[in-house]
N, C-alpha and C positions, 0 to 999 in steps of 0.2 A: 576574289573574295577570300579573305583569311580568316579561318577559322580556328580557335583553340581548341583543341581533342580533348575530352577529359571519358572518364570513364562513363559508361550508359547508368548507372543506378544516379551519378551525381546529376547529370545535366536534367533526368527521370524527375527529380527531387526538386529540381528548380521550378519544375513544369508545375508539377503538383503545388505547391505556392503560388503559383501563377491561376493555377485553376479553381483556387480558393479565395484569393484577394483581387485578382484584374476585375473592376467593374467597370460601366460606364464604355459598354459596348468595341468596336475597333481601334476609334479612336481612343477610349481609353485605356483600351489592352495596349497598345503601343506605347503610352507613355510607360507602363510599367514594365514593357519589356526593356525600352530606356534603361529605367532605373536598373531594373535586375541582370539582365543579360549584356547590358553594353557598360556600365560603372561600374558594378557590383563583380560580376561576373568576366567580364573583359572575351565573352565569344567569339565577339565581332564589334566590330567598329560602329559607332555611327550610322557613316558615308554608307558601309557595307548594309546596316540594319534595313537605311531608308531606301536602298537600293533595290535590296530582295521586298520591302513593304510594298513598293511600287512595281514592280514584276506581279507580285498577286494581286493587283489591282488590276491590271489590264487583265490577269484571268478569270473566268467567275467561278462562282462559291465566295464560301465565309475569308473574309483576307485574313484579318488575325489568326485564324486555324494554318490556312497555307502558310503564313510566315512562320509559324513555332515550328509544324512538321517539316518544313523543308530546310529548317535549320537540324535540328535532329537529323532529317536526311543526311547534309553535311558531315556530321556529329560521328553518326555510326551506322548510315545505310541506310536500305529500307526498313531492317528491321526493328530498329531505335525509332526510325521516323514514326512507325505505325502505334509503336508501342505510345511514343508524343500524342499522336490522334487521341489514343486512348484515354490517357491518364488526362490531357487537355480538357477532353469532354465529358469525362464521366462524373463528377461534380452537380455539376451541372443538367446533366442529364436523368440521373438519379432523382435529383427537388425537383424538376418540372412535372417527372414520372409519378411522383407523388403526389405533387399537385393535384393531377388528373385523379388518379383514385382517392384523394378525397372529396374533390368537387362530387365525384360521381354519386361516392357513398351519401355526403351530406349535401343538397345541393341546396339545401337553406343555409349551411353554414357560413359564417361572416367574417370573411378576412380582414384583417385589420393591417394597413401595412404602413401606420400611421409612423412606427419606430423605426423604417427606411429611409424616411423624407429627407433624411440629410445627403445621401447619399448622391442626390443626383447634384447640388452645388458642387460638393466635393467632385465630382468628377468633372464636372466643367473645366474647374480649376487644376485637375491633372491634364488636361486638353491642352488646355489656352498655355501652362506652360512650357508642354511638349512642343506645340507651335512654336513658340519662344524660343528655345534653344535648336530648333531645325533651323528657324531662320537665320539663327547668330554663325551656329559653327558651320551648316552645309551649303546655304547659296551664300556665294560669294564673289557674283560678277552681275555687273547692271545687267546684263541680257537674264540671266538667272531673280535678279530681283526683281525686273518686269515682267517674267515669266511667272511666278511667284503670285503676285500682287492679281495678273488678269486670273489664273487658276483660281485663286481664294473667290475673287470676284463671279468668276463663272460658276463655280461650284455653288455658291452660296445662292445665287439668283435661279439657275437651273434647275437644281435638286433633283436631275435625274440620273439612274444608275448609267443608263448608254454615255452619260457626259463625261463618266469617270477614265475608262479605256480612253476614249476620243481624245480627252484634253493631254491625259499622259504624251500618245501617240502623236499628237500637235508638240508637245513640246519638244520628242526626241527628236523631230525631223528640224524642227526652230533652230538645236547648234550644230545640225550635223555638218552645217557649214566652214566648222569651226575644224575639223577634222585633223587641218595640216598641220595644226599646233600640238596634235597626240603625237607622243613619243613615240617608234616604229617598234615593235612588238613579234618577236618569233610566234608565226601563227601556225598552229598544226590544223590539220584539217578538221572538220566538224563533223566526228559519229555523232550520227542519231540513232537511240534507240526505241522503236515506235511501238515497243511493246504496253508503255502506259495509257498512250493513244489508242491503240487498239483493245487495249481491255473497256476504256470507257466507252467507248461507240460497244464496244460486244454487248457488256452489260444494260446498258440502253436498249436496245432489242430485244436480246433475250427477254428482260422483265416485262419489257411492252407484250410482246409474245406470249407469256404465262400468264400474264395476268389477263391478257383478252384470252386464252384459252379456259384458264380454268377457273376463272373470276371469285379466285381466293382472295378475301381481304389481305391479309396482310400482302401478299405479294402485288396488289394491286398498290397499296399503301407504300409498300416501295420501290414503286415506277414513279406513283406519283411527287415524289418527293425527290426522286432522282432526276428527272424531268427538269423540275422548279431548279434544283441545285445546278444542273448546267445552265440554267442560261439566267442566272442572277448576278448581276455585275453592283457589287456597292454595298455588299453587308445588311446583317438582320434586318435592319428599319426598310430594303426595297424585297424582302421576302415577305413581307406583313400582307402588302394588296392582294400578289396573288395565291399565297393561303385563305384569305377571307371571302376572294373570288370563288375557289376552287371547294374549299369546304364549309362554308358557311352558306353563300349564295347559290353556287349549282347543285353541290353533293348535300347540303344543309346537314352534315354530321354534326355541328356546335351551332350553338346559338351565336348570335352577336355580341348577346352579354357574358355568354362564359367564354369567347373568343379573345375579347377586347380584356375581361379580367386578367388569363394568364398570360396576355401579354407585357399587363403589368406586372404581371409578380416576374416576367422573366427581366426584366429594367433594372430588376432590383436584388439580383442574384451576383454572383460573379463568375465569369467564363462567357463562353460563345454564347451570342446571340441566337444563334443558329439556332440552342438545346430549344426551343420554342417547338420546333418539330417535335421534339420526343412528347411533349402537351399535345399539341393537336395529335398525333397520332394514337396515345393513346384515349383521348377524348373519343375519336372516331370509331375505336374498336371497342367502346365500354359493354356492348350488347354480351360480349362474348366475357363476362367477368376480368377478375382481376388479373388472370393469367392473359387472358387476351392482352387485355389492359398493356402490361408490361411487351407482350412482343410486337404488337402495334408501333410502341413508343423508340421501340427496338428495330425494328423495320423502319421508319419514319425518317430516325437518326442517321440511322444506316446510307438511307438514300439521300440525304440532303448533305452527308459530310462527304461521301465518296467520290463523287464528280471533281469536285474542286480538287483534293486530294490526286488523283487520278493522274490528273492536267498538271500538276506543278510537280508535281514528282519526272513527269514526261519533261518538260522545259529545265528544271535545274541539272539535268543530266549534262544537257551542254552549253549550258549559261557563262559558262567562264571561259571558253572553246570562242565561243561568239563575241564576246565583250573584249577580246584581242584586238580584233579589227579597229583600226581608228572611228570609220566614220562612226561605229557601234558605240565606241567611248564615248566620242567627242558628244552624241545623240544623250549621255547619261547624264549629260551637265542640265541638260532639258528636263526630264523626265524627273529629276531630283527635283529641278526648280516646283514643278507642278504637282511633284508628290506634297513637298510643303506647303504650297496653297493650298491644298486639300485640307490638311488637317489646320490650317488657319482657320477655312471654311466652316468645319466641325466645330470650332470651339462655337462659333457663332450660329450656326444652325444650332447647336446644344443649350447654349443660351438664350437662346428667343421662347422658346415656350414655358424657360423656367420660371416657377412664381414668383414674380418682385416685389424680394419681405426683404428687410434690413437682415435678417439673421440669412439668407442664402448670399446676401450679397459679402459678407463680414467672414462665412466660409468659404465663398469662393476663392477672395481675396488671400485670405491667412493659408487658405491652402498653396498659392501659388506664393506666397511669400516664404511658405516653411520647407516648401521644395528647392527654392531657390539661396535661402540663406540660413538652412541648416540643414544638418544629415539624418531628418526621423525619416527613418523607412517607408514608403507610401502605405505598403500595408497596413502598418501602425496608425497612420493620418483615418484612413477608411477606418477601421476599428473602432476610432474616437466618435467617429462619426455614428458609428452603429452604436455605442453607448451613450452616447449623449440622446439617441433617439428614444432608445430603451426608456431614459429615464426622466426624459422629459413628456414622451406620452403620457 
C-alpha cells in the first residue's frame, strides 16, 4: 500500500472536514473519503482505499473509524493515528452529549428535525455513486464481477452483521486459485507485534473485573460498551439491537422513546455512527447530573471506539508483510470483488425505507449526477441540502 506522507496538522485537517460533512453512515463516509482522500488529496489509491475498507470489515467495531485511523496510523504512527480517533469523533460526540442533557433537562421539549429531511436522499445518492465508480475502476475480471453481483445479493437479502466477515472471507479463498498469475515478490518474514492484541483482551478483563468489583457506573458503562464494540461486525445500524437490548430492555436506563429519538437525531449528524454511545451513555448516567452526564458519555465512547481501534492497529502492523505472498494477493482480487457488493448492497438497503416523494427521488438523482459530471465538493452538495431544508420547513 502507498501511502503519501504529508505532515500530521495537514492530514489532522482533512479529518476534521470529514468529521463535519461525512454523513449518511459508513457507507456514506466512504464515498467521501473517495472524494477527499483519494481525488482530492491523492493518500492512497483507490484499489489501496477499498482494500484497507475491506480489512476493517472482517474486523469488528466501527469500519469507517478503523479505516481513517489506520490510515493516520500509515501517515504518522500511532500517534497521529490516535490523534485521527480523536478529531474523527469528537464532532460528533460533543452533539449527541448534548443531546442527552437536553432531553434530560427538558423532556417535554420537541425536536423538530423536519430541516434534515433532505439529508438522507442526499446520501443515498453519495452511496449508489460510490458503488458506481468501485464497480467501473476496481473489479475488473468476470470472476470478480460474479463475485460482486452474489455479495451485493447476499448482503442485501441477509442483512446480517456475521454475513459481512463470511462473505469477505468467501471471496479471498474464491481467487486464491488464481495465485500463479501473481508476480513473485521478495517476501521477508512476517513480525508480529501482539502488543495491541494483548492490550484489548487486558483491557476487556480488567473492566469486567472493576466493574463486577466496585459496581461504579461509569466503569461499568465502560465494559459494557467495550464488550458490544468487540464483537459488532457491520457498523452503527447492528449496534442498535443490542444497545436497546442491554439498556432499554434489561438495564431499562432509557425509555423506548427517548432511545429510538436519539437515534434519529444521530442519522442526521455527520461523523461515526458509533457517537450514538456517547447518547446512551449519557442518558444512563443522568441520576448523577450533568457532570455525570458528560463522563458517562465519555466512558460509553471510550469503550465502543477502543476495541475496533485496538484490532486494527494490531493487523496493519503486518498487513503489507502478509500481502507479499501470492496466494495472499491473488485472495485480494476476491475480497475487492465482495467489498463492492457491499456497498452496492447499501445503496439499496439505504433506499428501501426512504420516503417515495418525487422531491427525494430528483435529489437522489441530481446528486449522483453532479458528483459525476461536475466538480462541486460533496460537502457543498450536503450543505445545499441543509439549507434547502432550513428553508423550506
Amino acid at each position: 500500500m502507498s501511502i503519501r506522507r504529508v505532515r500530521n496538522i495537514i492530514f489532522l485537517k482533512d479529518v476534521s472536514v470529514l468529521s463535519m460533512t461525512a454523513f449518511g453512515g459508513p457507507q456514506g463516509h466512504f464515498g467521501m473519503f473517495l472524494d477527499l482522500l483519494v481525488d482530492k488529496r491523492a493518500y492512497l489509491t483507490e484499489e489501496d482505499l477499498i482494500e484497507l475498507y475491506a480489512l476493517c470489515q472482517v474486523l469488528p467495531g466501527p469500519t469507517s473509524t478503523q479505516t481513517i485511523t489506520a490510515l493516520g496510523f500509515r501517515i504518522g504512527g500511532p500517534t497521529l493515528a490516535y490523534l485521527t480517533l480523536l478529531v474523527w469523533m469528537l464532532p460528533a460526540f460533543c452533539i449527541m452529549t448534548s443531546v442527552a442533557i437536553l432531553v434530560t433537562t427538558a423532556q417535554d421539549l420537541n425536536f423538530s428535525l423536519d430541516f434534515l429531511r433532505f439529508i438522507e436522499p442526499i446520501a443515498v445518492g453519495i452511496v449508489a455513486y460510490s458503488s458506481y465508480r468501485i464497480a467501473i475502476k476496481v473489479v475488473n475480471t468476470k470472476v470478480g464481477v460474479g463475485l460482486m453481483i452474489l455479495s451485493a445479493f447476499a448482503s442485501f437479502v441477509f442483512k446480517s452483521p456475521y454475513a459481512f466477515p463470511i462473505l469477505i472471507l468467501f471471496g479471498g479463498l474464491a481467487t486464491t486459485w488464481k495465485y500463479k498469475k501473481q508476480p513473485i515478490e521478495e517476501k521477508e518474514k512476517i513480525s508480529i507485534k501482539w502488543g495491541n492484541l494483548i492490550l484489548w483482551i487486558s483491557v476487556l478483563v480488567v473492566a469486567a473485573i472493576l466493574g463486577g468489583v466496585t459496581q461504579y457506573q461509569p466503569i461499568k458503562l465502560f465494559e459494557n460498551f467495550y464488550r458490544n464494540g468487540s464483537l459488532i461486525f457491520g457498523g452503527g445500524q447492528v449496534l442498535v439491537p443490542l444497545l436497546y437490548t442491554e439498556f432499554v430492555e434489561f438495564k431499562q436506563y432509557l425509555t423506548s422513546q427517548e432511545f429510538v429519538s436519539g437515534y434519529g437525531f444521530v442519522q442526521a449528524i455527520p461523523g461515526p455512527v458509533f457517537s450514538f454511545s456517547a447518547y446512551v451513555g449519557a442518558m444512563s448516567a443522568r441520576e448523577f447530573g450533568i457532570g455525570g452526564q458528560i463522563l458517562g458519555a465519555s466512558m460509553a465512547a471510550a469503550g465502543i471506539f477502543l476495541p475496533g481501534t485496538f484490532l486494527i492497529f494490531f493487523v496493519i502492523r503486518f498487513w503489507e508483510q502478509l500481502k507479499k505472498y501470492r496466494i495472499v494477493k491473488a485472495s485480494l482480487e476476491g475480497i475487492t470483488a465482495v467489498s463492492a457488493g457491499m456497498v452496492i448492497a447499501a445503496a439499496f438497503l439505504l433506499f428501501t425505507p426512504m420516503e417515495q416523494k418525487p422531491i427525494n427521488f430528483i435529489l437522489l438523482f441530481g446528486t449522483v449526477g453532479m458528483m459525476h459530471f461536475t466538480k462541486v465538493p460533496t460537502p457543498l452538495i450536503i450543505l445545499v441540502g441543509l439549507i434547502f431544508g432550513i428553508i423550506i420547513s
